[in-house]
N, C-alpha and C positions, 0 to 999 in steps of 0.2 A: 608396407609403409603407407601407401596411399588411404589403403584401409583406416589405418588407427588415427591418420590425418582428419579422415571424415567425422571421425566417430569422438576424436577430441574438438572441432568444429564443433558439433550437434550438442556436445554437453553445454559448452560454452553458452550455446544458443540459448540453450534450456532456461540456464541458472540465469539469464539475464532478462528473461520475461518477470521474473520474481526473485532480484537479487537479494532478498532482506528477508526471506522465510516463507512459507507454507502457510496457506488458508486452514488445513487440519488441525498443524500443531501450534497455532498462534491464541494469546490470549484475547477476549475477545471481546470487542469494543462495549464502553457499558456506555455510553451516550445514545440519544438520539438524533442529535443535530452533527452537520458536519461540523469537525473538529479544525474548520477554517473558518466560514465563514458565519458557522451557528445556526444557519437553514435547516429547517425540519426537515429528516432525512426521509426522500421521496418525494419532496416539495419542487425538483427541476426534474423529474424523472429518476429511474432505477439511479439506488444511491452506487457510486463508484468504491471501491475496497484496495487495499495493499495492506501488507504484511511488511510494517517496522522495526526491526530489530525484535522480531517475536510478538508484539503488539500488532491484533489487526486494527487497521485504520479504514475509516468509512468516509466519503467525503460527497456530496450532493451534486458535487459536477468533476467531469476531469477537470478544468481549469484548477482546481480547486488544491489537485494533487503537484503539479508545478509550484503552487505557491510555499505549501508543504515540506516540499524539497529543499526551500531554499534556505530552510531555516524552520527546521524539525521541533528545537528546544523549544521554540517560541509559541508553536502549537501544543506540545504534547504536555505540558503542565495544565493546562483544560482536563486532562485524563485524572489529575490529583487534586480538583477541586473538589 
């Protein structure tokens, strides 16, 4: 029991480093600028990445990915201009 304790733990863990998809199987970002604040991506250093609901996302700082969160819709229409 302790066993399968651990081992449902650890998935847990897993899935919550990257709750919203895979860097493999995600589509993938056609921008160059973060899809926040519109900085050229590499312009504050190595651009930051998450996977969207299948969509990867690329953003020029983690700050960037908080703001993100907070309101997805508001950013990800950028993707359909």
């Amino acid at each position: 029991m302790k066993q399968i304790l651990l081992l449902a733990a650890a998935i847990l863990l897993l899935q919550g480093c990257n709750t919203t998809g895979t860097f493999t199987n995600a589509k993938p970002y056609p921008l160059d600028n973060c899809i926040v604040s519109e900085n050229e991506l590499g312009s504050m250093g190595k651009p930051v990445q998450i996977v969207h609901e299948g969509q990867l996302i690329k953003f020029c700082c983690k700050p960037c990915i908080k703001k993100f969160k907070k309101n997805p819709a508001k950013y990800l229409v950028r993707l359909k201009q």
